[in-house]
LUMMAR-932422 format. One record per residue: residue in one letter; x negated, y, z of N, C-alpha, C in turn. Coordinates in steps of 0.2 Angstrom, whole numbers, plus 2048, in hexadecimal, padded with zeros to 3 digits. Each point is the difference from the previous one (the first is absolute). Layout:
N
aXYZXYZXYZ;...
# end
This chain:
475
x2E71275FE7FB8047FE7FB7FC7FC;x7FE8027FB7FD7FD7F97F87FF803;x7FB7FC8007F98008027FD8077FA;x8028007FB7FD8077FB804808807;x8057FF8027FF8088057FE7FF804;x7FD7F98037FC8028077FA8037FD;x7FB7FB7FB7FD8027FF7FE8077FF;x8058047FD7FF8057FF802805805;x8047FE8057FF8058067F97FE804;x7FF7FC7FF7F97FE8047FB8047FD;x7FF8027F87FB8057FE801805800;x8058018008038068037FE805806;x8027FB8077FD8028047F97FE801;x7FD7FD7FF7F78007FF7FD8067FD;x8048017F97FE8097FC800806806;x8057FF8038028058057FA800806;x8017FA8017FA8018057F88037FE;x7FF7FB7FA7F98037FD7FE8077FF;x80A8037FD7FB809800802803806;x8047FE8057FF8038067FA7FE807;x7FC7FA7FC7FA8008057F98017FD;x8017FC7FB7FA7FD7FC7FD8097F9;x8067FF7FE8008057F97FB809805;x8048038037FD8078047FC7FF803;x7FE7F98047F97FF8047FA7FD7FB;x8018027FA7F87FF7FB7FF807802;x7F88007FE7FC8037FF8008027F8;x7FD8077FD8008017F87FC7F9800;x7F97FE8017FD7FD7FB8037F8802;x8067FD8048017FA8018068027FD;x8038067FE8077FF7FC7FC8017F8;x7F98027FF7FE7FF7F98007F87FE;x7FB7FD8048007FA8008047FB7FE;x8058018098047FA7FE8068037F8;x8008027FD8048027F97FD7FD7FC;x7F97FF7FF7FF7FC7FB7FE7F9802;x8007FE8058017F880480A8007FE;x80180580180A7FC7FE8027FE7F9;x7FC8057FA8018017FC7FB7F97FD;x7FA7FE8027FD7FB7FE8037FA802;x8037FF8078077FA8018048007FB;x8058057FE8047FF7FB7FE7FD7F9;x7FB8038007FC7FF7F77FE7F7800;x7FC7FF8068017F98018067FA801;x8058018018088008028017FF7FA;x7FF8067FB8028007FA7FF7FB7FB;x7FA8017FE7FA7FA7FD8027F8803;x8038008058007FA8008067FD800;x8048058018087FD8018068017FA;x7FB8077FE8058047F98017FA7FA;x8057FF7FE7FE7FB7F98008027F8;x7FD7FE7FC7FE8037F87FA805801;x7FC8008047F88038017FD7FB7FB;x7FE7FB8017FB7FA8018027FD7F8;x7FA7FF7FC8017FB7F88007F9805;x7FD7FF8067FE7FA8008037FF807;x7FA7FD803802800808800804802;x8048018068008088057F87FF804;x7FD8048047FB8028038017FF806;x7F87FC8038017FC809803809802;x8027FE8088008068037F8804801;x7FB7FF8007FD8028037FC8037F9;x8037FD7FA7FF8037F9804806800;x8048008018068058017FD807803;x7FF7FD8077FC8058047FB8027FB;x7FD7FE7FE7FA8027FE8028037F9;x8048007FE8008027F9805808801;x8057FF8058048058027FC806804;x7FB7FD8037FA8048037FD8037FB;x7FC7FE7FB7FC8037FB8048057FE;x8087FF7FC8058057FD7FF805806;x8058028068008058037FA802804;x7F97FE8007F98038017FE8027F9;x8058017FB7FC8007FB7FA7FF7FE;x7FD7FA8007FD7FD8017FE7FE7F6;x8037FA8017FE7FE7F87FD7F97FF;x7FE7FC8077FE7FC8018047FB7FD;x8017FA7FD8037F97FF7FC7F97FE;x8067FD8068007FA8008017FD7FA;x8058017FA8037FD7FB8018077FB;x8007FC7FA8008057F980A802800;x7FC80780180B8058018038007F9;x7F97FF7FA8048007FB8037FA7FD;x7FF7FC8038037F97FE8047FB806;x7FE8018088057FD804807803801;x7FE8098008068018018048037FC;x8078008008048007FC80180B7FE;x8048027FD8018087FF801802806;x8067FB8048038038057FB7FD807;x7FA7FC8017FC8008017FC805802;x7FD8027F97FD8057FF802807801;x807802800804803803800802808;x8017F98037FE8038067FA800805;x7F97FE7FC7FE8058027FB8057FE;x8048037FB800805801803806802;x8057FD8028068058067FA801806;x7FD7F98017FB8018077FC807800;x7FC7FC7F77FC807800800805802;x8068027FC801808801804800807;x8027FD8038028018077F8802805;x7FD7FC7FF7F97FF8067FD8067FA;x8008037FC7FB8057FE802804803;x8078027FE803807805800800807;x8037FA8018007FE807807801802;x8017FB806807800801803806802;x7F98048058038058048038057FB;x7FB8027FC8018057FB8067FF7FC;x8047FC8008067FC7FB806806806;x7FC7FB806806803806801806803;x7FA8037FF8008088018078027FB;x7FE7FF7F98038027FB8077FE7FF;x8007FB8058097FE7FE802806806;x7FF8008058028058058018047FF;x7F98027FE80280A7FD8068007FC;x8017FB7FA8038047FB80A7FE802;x7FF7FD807807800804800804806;x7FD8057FF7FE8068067FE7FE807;x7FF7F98017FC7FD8057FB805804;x7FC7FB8077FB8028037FA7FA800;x7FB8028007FD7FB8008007FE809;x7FC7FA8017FF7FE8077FA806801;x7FC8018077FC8018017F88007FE;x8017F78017F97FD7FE7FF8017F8;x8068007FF8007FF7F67FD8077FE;x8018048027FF8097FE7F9800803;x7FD7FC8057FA8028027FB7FB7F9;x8027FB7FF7FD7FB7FD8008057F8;x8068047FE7FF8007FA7FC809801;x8018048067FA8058027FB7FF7FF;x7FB7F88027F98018017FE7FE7F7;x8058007FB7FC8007FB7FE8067FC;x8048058047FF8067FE7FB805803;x7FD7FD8057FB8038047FA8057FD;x7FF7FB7F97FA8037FD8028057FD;x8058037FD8028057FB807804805;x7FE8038068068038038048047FD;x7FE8047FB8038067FB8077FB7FB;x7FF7F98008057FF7FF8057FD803;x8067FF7FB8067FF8068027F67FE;x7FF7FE8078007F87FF8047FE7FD;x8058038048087FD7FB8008017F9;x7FD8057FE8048007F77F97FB7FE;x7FA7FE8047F87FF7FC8057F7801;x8027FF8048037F88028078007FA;x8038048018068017FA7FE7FF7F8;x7FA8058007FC8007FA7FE7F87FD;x7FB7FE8047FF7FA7FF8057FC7FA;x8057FE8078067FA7FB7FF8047F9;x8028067FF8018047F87FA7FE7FF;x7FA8028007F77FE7FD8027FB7FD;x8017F98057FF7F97FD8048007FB;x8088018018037FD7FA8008047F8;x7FD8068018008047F97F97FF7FE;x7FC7FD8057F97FC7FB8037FA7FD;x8017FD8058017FA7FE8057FF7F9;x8048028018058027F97FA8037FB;x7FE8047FE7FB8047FC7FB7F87FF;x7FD7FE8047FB7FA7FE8047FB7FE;x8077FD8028037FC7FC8007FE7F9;x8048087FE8018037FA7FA7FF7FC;x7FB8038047FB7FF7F87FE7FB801;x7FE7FA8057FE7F97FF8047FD7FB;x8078018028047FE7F98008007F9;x7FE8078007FE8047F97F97FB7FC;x7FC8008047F87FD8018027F87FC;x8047FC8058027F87FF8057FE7FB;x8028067FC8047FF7FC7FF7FC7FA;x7FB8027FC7FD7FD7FB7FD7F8802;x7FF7FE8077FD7FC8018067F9803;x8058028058047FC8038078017FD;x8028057FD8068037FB803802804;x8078037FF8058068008027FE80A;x8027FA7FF8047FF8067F97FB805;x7FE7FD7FD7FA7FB8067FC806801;x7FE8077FF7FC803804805804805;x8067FF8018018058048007FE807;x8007FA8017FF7FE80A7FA803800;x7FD7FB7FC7F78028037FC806800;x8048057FD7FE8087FF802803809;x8077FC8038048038047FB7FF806;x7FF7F77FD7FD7FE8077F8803802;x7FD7FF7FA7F88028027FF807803;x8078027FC7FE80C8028017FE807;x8047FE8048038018077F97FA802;x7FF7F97FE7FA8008067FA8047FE;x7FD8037F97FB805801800806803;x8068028028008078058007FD807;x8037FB8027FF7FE8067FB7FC802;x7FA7FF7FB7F97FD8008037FA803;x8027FC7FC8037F98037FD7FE7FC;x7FE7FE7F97FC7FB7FD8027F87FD;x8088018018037FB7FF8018017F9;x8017FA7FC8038007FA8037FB7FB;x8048017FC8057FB7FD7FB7FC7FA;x7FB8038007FD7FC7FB7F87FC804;x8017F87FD7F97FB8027F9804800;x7FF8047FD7F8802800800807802;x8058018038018088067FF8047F7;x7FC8047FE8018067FA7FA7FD7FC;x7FD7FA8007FB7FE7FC8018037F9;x8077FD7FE8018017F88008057FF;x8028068047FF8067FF7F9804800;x7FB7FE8017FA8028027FE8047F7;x8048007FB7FC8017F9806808801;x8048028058068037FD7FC806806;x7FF8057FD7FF807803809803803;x8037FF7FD8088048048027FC806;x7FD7F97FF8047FE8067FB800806;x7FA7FF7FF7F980280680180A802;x8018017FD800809802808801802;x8047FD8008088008037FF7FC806;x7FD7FD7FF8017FB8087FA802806;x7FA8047FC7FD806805800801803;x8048067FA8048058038037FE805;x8067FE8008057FC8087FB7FD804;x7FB7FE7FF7FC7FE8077FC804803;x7FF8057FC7FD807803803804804;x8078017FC8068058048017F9806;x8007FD8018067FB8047FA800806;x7F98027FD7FB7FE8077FD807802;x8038087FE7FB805803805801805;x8077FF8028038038048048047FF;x8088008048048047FF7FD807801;x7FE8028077FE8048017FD8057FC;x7FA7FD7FC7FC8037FA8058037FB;x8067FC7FD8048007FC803805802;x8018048058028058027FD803801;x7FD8008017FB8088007FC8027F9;x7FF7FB7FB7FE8027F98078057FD;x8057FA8058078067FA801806803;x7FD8008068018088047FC8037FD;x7FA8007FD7FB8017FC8018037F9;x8047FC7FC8028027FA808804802;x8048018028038078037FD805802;x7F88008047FF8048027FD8057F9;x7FD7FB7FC7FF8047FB8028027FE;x8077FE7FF8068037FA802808803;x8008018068018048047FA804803;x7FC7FF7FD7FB8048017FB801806;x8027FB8047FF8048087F97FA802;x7FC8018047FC7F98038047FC805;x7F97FB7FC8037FA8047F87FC7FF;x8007FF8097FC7FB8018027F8802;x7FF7FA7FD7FE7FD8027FB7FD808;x8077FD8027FB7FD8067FB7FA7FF;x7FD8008077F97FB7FE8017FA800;x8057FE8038037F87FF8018007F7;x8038057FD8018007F97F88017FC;x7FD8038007FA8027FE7F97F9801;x8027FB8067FD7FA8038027FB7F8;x8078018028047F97FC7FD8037F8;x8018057FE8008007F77F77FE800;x7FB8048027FB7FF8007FD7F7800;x8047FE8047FC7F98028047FD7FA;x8068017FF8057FC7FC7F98017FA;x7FF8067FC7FD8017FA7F87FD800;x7FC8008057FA7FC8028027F9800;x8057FB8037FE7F97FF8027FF7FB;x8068047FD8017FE7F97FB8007FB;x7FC8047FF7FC8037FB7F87FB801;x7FE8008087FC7FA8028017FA7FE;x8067FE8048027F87FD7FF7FF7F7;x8028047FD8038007FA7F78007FC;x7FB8038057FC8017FB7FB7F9803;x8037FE8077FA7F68028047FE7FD;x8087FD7FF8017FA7FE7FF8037FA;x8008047FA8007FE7F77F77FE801;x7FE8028067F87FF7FD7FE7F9801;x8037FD8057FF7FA8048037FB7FA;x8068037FF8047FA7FA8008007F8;x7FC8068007FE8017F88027FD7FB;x7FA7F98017FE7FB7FB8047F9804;x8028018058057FA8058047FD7FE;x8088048028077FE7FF8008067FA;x7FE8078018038057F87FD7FC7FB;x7FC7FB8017FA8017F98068007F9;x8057FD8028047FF7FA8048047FD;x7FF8078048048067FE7FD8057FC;x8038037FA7FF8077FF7F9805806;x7FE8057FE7FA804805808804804;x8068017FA8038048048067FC805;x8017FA7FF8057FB8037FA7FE808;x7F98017FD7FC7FE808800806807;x7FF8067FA800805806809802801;x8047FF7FE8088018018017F8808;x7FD7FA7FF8007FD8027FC7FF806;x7FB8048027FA801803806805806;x8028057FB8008058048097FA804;x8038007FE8067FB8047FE7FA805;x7F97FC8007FE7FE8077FD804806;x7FF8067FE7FF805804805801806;x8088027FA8068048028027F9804;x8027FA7FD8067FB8027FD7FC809;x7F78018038007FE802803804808;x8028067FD80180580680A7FE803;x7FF7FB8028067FB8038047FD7F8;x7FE8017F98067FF7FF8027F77FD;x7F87FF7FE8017F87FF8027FB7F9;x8028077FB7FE7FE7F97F97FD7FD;x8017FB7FE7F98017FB7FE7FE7F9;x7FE8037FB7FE7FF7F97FB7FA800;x7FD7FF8057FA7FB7FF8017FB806;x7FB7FA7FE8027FA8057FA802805;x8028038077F88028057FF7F9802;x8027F97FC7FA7F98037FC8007FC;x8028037FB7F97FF7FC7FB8097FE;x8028048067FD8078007F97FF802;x7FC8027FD7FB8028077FD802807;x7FD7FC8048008028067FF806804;x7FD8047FC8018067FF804804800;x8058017FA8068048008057FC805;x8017FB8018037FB806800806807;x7FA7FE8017FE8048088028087FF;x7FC8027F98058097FE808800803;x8027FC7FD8077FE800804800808;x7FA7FC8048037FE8057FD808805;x7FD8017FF80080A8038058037FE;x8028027FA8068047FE8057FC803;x8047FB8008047FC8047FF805806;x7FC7FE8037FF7FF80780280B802;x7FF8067FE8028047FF8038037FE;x8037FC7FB80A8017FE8028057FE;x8068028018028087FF801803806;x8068057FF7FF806804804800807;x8028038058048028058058007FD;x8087FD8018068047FF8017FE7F8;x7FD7F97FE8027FD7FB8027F9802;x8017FE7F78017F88047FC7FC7FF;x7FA8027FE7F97FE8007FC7FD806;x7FD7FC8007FF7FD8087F78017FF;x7FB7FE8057FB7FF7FF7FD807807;x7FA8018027FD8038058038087FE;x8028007FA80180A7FD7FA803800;x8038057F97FA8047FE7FF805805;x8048028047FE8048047F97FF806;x8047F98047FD7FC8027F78027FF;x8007FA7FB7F98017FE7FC807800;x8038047FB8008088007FE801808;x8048008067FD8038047FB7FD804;x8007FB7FE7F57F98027FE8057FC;x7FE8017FC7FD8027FD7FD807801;x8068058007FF8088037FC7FF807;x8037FC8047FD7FF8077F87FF800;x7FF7FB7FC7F97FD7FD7FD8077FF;x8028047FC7FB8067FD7FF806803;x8078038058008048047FA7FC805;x8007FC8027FB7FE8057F98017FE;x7FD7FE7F97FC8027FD7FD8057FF;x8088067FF7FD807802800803804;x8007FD806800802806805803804;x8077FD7FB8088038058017FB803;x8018068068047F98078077FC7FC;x8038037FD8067FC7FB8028007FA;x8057FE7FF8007FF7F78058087FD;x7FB8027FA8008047FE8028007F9;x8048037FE8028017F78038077FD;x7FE8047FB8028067FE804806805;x7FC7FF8067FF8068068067FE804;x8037F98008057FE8047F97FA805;x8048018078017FA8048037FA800;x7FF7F97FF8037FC8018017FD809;x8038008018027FD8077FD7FB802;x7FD8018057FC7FB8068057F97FE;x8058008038067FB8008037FD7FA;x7FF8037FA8007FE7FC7FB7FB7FB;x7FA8048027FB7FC7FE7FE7F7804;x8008028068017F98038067FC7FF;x8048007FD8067FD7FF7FC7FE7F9;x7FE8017FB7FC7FE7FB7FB7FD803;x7FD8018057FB7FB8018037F9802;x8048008068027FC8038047FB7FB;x8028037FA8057FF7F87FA7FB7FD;x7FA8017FE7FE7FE7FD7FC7F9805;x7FD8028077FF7F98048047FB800;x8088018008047FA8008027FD7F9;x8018057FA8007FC7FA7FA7FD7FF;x7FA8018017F87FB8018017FA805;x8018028028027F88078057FC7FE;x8068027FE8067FD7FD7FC7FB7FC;x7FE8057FA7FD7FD7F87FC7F8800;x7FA8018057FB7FD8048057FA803;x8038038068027F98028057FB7FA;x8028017FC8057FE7FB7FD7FC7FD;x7F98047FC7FE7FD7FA7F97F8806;x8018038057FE7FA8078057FC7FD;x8048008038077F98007FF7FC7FB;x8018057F78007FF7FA7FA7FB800;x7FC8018027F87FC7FF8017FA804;x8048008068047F98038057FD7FE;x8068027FC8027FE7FF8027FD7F8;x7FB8077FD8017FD7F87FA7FC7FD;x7F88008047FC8017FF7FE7F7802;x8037FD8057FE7FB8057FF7FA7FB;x8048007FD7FE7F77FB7FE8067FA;x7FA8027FE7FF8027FB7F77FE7FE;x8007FE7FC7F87FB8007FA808800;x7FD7FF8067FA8028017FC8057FB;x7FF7FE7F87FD8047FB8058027FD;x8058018028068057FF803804803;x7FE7FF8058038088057FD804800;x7FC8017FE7FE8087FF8028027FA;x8027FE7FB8038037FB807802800;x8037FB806809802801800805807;x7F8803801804804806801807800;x7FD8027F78028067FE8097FE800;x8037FB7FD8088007FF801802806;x7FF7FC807803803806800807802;x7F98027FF8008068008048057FD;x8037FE7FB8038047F98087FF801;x8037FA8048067FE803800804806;x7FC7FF8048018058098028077FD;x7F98037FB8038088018078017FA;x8017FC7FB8058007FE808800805;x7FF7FC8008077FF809800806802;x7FA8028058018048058008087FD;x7FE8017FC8038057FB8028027FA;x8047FB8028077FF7FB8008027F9;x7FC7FC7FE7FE8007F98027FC7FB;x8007F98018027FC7FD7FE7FB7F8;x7F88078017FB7FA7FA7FD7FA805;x7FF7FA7FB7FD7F98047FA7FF7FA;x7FC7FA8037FE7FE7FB8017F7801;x8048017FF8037FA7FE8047F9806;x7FD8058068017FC8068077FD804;x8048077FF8087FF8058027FC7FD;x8027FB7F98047FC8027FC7F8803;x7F98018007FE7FA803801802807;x8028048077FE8008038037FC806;x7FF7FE8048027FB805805803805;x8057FE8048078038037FD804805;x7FA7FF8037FA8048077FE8057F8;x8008007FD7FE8057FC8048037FD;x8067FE7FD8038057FE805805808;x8027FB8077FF8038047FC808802;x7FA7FD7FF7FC8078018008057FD;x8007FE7F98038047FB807805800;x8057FC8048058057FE7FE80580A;x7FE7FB8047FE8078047FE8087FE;x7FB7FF7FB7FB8047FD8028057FE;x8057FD7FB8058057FD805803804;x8047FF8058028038057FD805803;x7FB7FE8017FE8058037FB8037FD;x7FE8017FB7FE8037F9805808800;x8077FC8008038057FE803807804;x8007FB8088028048057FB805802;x7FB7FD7FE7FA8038037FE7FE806;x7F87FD8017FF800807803805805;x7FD8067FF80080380880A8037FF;x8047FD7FD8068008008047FB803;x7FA7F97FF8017FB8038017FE806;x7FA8048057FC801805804801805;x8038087FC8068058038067FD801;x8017FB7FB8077FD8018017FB808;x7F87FC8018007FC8057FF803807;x7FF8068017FD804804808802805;x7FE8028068088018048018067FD;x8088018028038067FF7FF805802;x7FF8028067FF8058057F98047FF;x7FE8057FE7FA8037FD7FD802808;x7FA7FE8017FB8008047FC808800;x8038058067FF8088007F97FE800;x7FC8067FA7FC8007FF7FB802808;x7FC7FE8017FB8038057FD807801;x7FE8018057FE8078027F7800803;x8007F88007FA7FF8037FC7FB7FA;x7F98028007FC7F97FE7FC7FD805;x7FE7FA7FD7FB7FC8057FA8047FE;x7FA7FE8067FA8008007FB7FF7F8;x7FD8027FE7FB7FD7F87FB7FA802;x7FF7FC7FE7FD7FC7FF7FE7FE7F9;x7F78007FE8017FF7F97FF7F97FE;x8007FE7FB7FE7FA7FD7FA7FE7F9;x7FC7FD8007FB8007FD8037FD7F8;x7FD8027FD8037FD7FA7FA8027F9;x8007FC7FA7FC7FF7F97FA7FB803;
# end
């Protein structure tokens, strides 16, 4: 017997065991997790082992990790320039990651089962249930179905015209990767790109900043929305009403406000700044794309080390708010904040709860928002702590206080998964890029999915009693 079939009997039964013990005893939010921890192994595995990636050296492991981490958190963050270390088939893989970790693995795997008339497991069906919670009137399965079709007929439509765009600029055949590549990480808000200056030299080109928007728009308000805009335009066709749920009506409003806010502090912030050297119409086309790109996706026309400290910190709130529920946009969500806010103002008009266009928002809902936003503030805070340890420690005295806006601008970057810097990731130390790829991990999982993953299996029957009150002094 050959040492290659024991081997393989050996993982063989190891597989068997893992789905007979390991595989049915996850939890939804530990079998969401661990998916994108196997798929990040692999992508690391890959990077370092595959051969013809690399023009030069291949990447330490923990380059690897970090740079396979960035791809599937869609992220955008890098250690080293993609456009000149790594090779097509480099470049190639990953962008396989991308669009693996944008969809996600589970959603790959739903969709390979269904269309082999499969079952899903239990946990999987409840994992893929709670992302429909907000819009019951639809049906999860076709909205998860849906999905895969969204991304790849955008993505194909933004290819296309990138292409058409880079034509006159890179020719017939050098613009077609880079039309392929940029569509697919701008709808998955990865921020990756095959060229040294991310879309600098594009900054004078109107078709390709309103093409790669676009895709960051769609790729950040949510599946969910996407369907119900199209149930929307059927319903027209057909005459009949249709309302819009308020997770929908949350998401378009807030999308439209920080774009339009964003769009109108940074042109005012960077005016005479990084635009001074454009057109009035190249400045406000420009103005309005640091708006759109900070909301996870991580392109940028302008260098933010030499931004303003002002548009800087704009930047790093939008960062930190992101996109929507139910996309692949990472960051607090519009909804999120939407509901701090409703909360904030129903209290000021004297509702015991949060209140919007004659609906009720859920007690339970809303503290899941609140609890959402304590922990991405805590996370943030302790990170950009470390950073200030780690990256901060030999930095001369009348200079750190100008490099603490960078840390600041690297923590919220990482942790939602954005992928602008100003200039910092590739100096950063291995206790920093460490922390770094934690960030992004959990960025994309989501704290309180992270939480849930760690927490035991067994659901704790809700109570039928409370304790006694006891208040506590506080302001």
């Amino acid at each position: 017997m050959t040492i290659a079939t024991l081997v393989w009997r050996a993982v063989h039964r190891l597989s068997r065991v893992a789905r007979r013990y390991s595989w049915r005893n996850l939890t939804a939010p530990q079998l969401f997790v661990v998916s994108f921890l196997i798929l990040i192994g692999l992508g690391t595995a890959g990077l370092r082992l595959l051969p013809g990636l690399y023009n030069g050296t291949p990447l330490s492991w923990l380059d690897s990790l970090f740079t396979a981490t960035s791809a599937v958190c869609v992220t955008g963050l890098t250690i080293v320039d993609t456009a000149t270390y790594f090779t097509v088939a480099g470049q190639a893989w990953l962008l396989l990651l991308i669009q693996l970790g944008g969809l996600g693995m589970l959603s790959f795997t739903t969709l390979i089962i269904r269309a082999f008339g499969g079952r899903l497991p239990m946990q999987h069906e409840l994992l893929s249930r709670s992302v429909a919670e907000a819009t019951p009137h639809l049906d999860y399965h076709k909205v998860l179905r849906d999905a895969v079709v969204f991304t790849f007929v955008f993505e194909t439509a933004g290819a296309t015209l990138l292409y058409l765009c880079w034509i006159p600029r890179l020719g017939l055949m050098d613009a077609l990767w880079p039309a392929w590549f940029h569509s697919i990480s701008a709808f998955c808000n990865a921020g990756f790109s095959t060229f040294s200056d991310s879309l600098m030299q594009f900054a004078d080109s109107p078709g390709t900043l309103m093409v790669v928007m676009v895709l960051i728009v769609v790729g950040g308000i949510g599946f969910l929305t996407i369907e119900e805009i199209l149930e929307w335009v059927r319903a027209r066709r057909q005459t009949r009403v249709f309302r819009f749920s308020i997770h929908t009506q949350l998401v378009l409003v807030m999308t439209a406000v920080l774009i339009v806010g964003g769009w109108v502090g940074l042109t005012v912030f960077e005016w005479n700044v990084s635009l001074a050297r454009f057109s009035v119409v190249d400045r406000l086309l420009n103005g309005l794309f640091m708006s759109i790109t900070p909301r996870t996706a991580g392109f940028n026309t302008i260098d933010y080390g030499q931004a303003t400290d002002s548009a800087n910190f704009l930047t790093i709130l939008l960062m930190s708010i992101g996109g929507s529920p139910g996309s692949i946009a990472g960051g607090l969500k519009t909804t999120t904040v939407a509901l701090l806010g409703l909360l904030a103002w129903s209290r000021l008009c004297g509702y015991e709860v949060a209140v919007l266009n004659g609906r009720t928002i859920p007690e339970e809902t809303v503290q899941r928002a609140v609890g959402l936003f304590v922990l991405m503030f805590g996370v943030v805070t302790v990170a950009i702590f470390v950073y200030t340890t780690t990256e901060l420690a030999w930095v001369a005295p009348t200079t750190t206080s100008s490099h603490f806006l960078r840390v600041m601008f690297e923590a919220a970057s990482a942790l939602n998964t954005v992928g602008l810097s100003m200039g910092l990731t590739p100096e950063l130390s291995e206790m920093g890029r460490a922390v770094t790829i934690g960030l992004m991990i959990l960025g994309r999982v989501g704290p309180l999915t992270f939480a849930a993953a760690l927490a035991r299996r067994h659901v704790i029957a809700v109570r039928k009693f409370r304790y006694a009150y006891e208040d506590v002094a506080i302001g």
